[in-house]
C-alpha distance (Angstrom), angle and dihedral (degrees) to the residues before:
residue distance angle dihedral
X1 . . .
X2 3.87 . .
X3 4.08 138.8 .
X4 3.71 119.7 -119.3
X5 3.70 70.8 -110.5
X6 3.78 94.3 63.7
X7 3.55 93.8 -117.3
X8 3.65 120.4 134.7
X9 4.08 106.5 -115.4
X10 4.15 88.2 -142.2
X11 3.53 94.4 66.1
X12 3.59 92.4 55.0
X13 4.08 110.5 106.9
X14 4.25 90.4 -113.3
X15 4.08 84.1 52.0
X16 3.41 104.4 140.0
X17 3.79 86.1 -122.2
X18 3.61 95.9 66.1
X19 3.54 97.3 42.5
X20 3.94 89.4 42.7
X21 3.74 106.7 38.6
X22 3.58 105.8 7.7
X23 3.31 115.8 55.0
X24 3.51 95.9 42.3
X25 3.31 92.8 42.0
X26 3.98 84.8 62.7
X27 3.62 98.6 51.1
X28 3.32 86.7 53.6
X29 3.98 105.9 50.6
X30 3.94 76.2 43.2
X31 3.81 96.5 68.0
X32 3.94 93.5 24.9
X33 3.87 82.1 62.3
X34 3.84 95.2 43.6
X35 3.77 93.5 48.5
X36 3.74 91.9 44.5
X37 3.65 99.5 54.9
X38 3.90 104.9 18.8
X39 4.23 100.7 55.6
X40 3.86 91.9 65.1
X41 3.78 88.7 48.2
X42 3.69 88.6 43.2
X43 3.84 87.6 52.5
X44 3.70 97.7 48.1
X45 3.75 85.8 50.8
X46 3.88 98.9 54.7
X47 3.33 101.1 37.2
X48 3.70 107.7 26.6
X49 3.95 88.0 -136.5
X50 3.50 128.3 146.1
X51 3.65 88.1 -172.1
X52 4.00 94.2 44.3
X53 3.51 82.4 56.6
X54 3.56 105.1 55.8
X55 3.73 83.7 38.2
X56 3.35 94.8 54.6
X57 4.07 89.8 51.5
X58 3.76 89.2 59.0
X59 3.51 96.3 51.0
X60 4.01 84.6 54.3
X61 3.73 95.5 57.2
X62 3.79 110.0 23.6
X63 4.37 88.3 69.1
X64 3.94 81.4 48.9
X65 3.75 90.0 58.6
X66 3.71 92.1 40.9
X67 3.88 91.7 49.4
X68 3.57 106.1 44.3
X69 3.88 101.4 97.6
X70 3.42 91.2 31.4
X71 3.60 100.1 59.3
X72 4.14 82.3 47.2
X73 3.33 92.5 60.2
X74 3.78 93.0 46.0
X75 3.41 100.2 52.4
X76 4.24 92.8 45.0
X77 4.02 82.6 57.3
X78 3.56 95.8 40.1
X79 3.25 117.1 30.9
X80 3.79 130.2 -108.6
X81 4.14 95.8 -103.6
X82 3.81 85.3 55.7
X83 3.83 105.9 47.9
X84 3.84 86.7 32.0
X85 3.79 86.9 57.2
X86 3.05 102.0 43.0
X87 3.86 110.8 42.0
X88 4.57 84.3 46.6
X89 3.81 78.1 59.8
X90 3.84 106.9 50.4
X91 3.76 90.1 39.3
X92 4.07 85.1 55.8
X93 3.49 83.8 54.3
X94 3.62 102.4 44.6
X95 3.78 86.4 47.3
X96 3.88 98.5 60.3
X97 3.80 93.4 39.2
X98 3.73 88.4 66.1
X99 3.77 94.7 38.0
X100 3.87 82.5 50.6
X101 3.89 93.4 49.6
X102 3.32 97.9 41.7
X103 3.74 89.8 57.1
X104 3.59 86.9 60.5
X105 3.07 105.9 48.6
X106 3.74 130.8 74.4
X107 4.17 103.5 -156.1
X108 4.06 134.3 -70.4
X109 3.43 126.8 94.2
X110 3.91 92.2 -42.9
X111 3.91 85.6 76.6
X112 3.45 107.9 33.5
X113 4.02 88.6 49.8
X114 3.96 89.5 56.7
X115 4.04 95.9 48.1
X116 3.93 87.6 48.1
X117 3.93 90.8 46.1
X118 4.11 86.4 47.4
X119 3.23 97.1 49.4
X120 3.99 99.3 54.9
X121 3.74 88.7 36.7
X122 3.91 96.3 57.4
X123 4.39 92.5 38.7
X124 4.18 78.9 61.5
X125 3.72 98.4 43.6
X126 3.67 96.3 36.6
X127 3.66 91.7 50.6
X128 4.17 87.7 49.3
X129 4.04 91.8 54.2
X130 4.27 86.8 38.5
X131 3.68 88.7 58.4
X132 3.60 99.4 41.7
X133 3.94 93.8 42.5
X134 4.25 81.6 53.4
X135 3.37 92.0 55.1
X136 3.73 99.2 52.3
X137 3.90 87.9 44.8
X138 3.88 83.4 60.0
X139 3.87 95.1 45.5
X140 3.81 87.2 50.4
X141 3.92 98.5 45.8
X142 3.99 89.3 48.9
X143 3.39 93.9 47.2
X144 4.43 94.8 51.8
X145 4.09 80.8 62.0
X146 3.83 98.7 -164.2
X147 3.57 94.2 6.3
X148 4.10 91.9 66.7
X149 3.69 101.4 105.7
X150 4.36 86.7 57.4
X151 3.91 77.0 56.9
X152 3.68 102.0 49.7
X153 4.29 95.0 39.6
X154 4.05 79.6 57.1
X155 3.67 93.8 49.3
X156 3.96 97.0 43.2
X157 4.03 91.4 40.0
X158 4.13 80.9 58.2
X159 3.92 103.2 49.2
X160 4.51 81.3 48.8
X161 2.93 94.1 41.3
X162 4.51 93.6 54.5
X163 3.86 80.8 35.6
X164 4.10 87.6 60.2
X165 3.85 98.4 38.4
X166 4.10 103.6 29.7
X167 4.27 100.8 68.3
X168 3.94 89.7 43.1
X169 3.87 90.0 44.0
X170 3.96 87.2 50.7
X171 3.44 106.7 41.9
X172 3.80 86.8 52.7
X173 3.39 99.5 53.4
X174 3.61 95.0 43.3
X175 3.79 90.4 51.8
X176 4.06 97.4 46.2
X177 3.51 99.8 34.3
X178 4.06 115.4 15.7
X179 3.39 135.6 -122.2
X180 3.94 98.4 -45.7
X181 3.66 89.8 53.5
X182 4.27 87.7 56.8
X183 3.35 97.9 43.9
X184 4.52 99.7 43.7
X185 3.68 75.2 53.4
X186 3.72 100.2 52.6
X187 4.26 83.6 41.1
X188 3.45 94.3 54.6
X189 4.18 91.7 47.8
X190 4.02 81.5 50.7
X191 3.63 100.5 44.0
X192 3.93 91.0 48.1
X193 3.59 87.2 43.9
X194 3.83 93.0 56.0
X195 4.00 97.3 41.3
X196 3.93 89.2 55.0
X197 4.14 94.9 41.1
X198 3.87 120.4 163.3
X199 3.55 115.8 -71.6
X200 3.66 93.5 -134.4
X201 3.95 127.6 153.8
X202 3.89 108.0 -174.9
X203 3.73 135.6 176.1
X204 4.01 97.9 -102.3
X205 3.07 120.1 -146.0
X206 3.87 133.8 172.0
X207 3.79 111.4 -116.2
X208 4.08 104.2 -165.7
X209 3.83 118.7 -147.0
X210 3.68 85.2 -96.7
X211 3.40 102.3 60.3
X212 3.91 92.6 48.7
X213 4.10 82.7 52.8
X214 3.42 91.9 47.1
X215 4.08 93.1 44.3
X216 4.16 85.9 55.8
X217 3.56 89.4 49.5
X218 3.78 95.9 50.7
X219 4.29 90.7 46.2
X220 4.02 86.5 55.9
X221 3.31 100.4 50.7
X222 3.74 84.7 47.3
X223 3.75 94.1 49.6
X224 3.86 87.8 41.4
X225 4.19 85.4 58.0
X226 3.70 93.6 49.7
X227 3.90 105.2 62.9
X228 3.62 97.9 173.9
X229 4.41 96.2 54.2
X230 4.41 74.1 43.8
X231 3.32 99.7 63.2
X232 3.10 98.3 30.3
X233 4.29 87.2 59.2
X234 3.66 84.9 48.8
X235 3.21 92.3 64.3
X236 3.82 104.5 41.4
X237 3.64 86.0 53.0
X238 3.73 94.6 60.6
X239 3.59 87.1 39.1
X240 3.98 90.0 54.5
X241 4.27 89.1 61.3
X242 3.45 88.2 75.9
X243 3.10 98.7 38.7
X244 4.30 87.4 58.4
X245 3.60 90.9 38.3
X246 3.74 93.5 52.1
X247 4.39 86.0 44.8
X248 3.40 92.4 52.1
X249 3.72 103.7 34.9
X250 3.95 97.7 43.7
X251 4.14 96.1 77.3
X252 3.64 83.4 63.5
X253 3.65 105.3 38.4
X254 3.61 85.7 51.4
X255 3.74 111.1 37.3
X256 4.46 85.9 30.2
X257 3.39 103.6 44.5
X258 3.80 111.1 15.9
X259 4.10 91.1 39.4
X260 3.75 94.0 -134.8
X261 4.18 126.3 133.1
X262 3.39 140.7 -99.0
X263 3.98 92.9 -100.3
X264 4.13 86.8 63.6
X265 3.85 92.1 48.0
X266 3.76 83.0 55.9
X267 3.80 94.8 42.7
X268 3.41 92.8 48.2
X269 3.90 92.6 56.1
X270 4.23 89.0 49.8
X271 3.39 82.1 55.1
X272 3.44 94.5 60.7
X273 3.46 94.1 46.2
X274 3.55 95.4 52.6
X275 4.17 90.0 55.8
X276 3.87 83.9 45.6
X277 3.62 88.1 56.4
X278 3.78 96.8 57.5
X279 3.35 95.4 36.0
X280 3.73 88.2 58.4
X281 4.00 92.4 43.4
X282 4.19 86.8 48.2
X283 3.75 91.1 56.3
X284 3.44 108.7 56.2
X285 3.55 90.9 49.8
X286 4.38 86.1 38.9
X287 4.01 91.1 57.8
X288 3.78 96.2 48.2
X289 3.75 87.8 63.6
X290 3.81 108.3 21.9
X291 4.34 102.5 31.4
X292 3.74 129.5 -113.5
X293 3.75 97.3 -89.1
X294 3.95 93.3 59.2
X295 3.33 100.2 38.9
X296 4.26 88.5 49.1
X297 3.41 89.7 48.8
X298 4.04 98.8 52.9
X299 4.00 87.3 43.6
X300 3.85 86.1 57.6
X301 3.75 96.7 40.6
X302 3.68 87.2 57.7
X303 3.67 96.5 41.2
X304 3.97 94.4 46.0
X305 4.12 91.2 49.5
X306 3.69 96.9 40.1
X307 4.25 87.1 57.5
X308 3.85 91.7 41.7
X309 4.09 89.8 52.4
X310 4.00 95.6 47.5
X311 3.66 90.7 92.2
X312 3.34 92.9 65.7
X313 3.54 101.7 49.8
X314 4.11 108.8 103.3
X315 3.56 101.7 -176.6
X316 3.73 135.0 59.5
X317 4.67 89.7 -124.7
X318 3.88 80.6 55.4
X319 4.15 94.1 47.5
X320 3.55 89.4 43.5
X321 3.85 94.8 53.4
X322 4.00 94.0 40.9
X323 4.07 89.2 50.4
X324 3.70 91.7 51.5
X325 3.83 99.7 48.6
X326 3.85 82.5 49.4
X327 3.62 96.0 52.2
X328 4.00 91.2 43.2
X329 3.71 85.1 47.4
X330 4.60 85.6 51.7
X331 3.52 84.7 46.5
X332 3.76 102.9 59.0
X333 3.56 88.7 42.4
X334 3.65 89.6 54.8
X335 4.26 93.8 56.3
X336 4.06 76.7 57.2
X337 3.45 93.4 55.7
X338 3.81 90.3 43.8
X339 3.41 94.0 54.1
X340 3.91 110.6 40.9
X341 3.64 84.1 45.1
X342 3.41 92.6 56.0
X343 3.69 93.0 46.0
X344 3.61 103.0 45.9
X345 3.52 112.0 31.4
X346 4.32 109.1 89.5
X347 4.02 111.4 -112.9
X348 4.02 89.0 -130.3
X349 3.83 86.3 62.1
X350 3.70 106.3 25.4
X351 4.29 100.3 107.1
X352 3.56 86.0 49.4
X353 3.91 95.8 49.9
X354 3.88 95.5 45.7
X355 3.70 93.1 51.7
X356 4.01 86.0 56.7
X357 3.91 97.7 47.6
X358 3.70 90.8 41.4
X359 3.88 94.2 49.0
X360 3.90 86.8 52.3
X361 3.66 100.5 50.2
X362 3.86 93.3 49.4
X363 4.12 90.5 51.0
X364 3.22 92.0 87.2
X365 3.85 105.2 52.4
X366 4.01 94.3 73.3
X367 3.77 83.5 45.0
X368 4.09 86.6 49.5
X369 4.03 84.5 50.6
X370 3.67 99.1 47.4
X371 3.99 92.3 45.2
X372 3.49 82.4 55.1
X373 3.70 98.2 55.1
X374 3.77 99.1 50.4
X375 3.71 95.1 43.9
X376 3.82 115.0 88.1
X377 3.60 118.6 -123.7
X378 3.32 101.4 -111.7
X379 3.89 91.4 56.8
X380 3.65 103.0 52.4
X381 3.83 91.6 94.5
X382 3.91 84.9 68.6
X383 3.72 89.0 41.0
X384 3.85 91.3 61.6
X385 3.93 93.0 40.1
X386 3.97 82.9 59.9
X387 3.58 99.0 49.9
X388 3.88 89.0 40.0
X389 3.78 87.5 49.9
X390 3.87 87.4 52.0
X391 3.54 94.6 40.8
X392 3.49 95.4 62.5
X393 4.14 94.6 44.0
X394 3.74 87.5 51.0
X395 4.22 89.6 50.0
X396 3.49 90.6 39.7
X397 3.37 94.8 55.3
X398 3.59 97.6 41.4
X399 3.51 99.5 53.4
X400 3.82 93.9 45.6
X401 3.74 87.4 58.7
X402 4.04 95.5 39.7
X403 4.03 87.6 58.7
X404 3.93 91.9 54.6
X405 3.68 93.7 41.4
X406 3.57 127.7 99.2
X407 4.06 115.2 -114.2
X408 3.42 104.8 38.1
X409 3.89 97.7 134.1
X410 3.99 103.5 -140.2
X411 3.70 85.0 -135.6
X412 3.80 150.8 30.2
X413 4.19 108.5 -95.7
């Protein structure tokens, strides 16, 4: 619907769409990035642990795992404004009782028992409100017709934009004014994000256990039909170890062995993002003119070499400028992902199929943690040369198949 001006009433700022979806949707990429990145830097800080770190990274991601049809199904029965709502709320909650806790206490078990319990109670909740703020995202971009990819840029320019700000904001706070100071932050991000939930009415329906079993089934046998989005998965999953082992090994390296704070752990990780950002910005425009394949296989070359050369880095400039050509080299990988999954997987089957490939390239991030935990500090230099090492086989291979495989498109549609 248009002005007598000619301009389209949805864009305006009290659009129901950025009141609805976008503002929440905000608050809640806000604390989803806070959680993500601040816990193991809260953990390291508490405990001093390298291996209550790593730990603690695992305990974010393995609920995740564990959640993700779950909070599917809850939200289809539900509704999105309810589970949305709700799970913003308890993880509020769960965020000030450990700030409140922690300000009690004054180290031993006491502590590191509450970060551990925080961290696998937010990777549940956060995946519940992730989930539901997905699904109104969806509703929204369906519902704009041929106005959905104005929708989606909004969307995806919000999750970067959290990814950018939230490890800077939380490593700052942590380092200026302690764990409670982190964590009312993270509350307040929650709280808002619950009091403006997505205005959402769906059709609910009740999807039983069995049908989420049966939907997994389906997207593997869809993934197993499409060789070249397989091995291309494959390979993206091995490349995702090092990406966990680098997230839940870099408080350590830095704050450990480089003796810097908290705040350049965080800026370190917004650096990242940023190169991830134009990487991703590069790429679209890269596989218009130059094809998916070669513009995959550069992103990987980069990624693969940065990882394998991290060892040799001795200072913390040096780290900072090796993680961010890897994580520009992950993100132009990831627009390839985007777009032969878009392109190959059938529309009747596509939910199904995306659950699949995302459930395999998170596996390995409470493996990442848990590697992490058993390996002594000293060691995890040769712990990231292994997964680098494997990293690049697993790319390597991948691509090498992908360029002999039927349904690569040459380029982007």
């Amino acid at each position: 619907m248009r002005s007598r001006t000619g301009i389209r009433r949805s864009n305006w700022p009290g659009s129901p769409l950025l009141r609805g979806v976008y503002v929440p949707r905000t608050m809640d990429a806000a604390a989803f990035a806070m959680a993500t990145y601040g816990i193991p830097l809260l953990a390291l800080a508490t405990t001093g642990s390298a291996a209550l770190t790593g730990l603690a990274f695992a305990l974010e991601w393995a609920p995740r795992l564990m959640a993700f049809t779950v909070a599917g199904a809850l939200v289809d029965r539900h509704g999105t404004t309810r589970v949305f709502r709700l799970a913003a709320t308890a993880r509020a909650v769960l965020v000030l009782a450990a700030a409140m806790l922690l300000g009690a206490q004054t180290g031993g078990l006491g502590e590191t028992v509450t970060v551990m319990a925080l961290a696998a109670g937010t990777g549940v909740l956060t995946e519940f409100s992730y989930i539901a703020a997905e699904t109104a995202g969806a509703t929204a971009s369906r519902a704009a017709g041929a106005t959905a990819h104005r929708v989606q840029s909004v969307l995806l320019g919000i999750d970067q934009t959290a990814t950018l700000a939230g490890p800077a904001l939380a490593g700052l706070l942590l380092a200026h004014t302690g764990a409670t100071g982190m964590l009312a932050a993270t509350a307040v991000f929650s709280l808002l994000a619950a009091t403006l939930a997505p205005r959402h009415h769906s059709d609910r329906h009740a999807a039983t256990p069995a049908a989420v079993r049966q939907g997994l089934r389906s997207g593997w046998r869809t993934l197993r039909a499409l060789p070249a989005l397989g091995w291309l998965v494959a390979g993206l999953t091995l490349s995702n170890l090092a990406v966990g082992v680098l997230q839940a090994a870099v408080p350590v390296i830095v704050v450990q062995q480089f003796g810097h704070s908290s705040t350049d752990v965080g800026l370190l990780w917004s650096a990242a993002a940023s190169a991830s950002l134009i990487a991703i910005s590069l790429c679209r425009r890269a596989i218009d003119a130059y094809g998916l394949w070669q513009v995959g296989a550069v992103a990987a070359t980069i990624t693969a070499s940065a990882c394998l050369t991290l060892t040799a880095a001795h200072t913390y400039l040096t780290y900072l400028a090796l993680i961010a050509l890897f994580m520009a080299g992950e993100g132009g990988m990831t627009v390839v992902l985007r777009t032969l999954r878009s392109h190959l997987i059938p529309a009747d089957t596509f939910g199904s199929t995306l659950a699949v490939t995302i459930l395999l390239l998170l596996l390995p991030f409470p493996a990442a943690g848990l590697l992490v935990a058993v390996m002594p500090p000293a060691q995890l230099g040769h712990a990231i040369t292994a997964c680098a090492a494997l990293q690049a086989i697993g790319l390597a291979v991948a691509f090498t198949r992908l360029r002999t495989l039927p349904g690569l498109l040459p380029r982007a549609a």
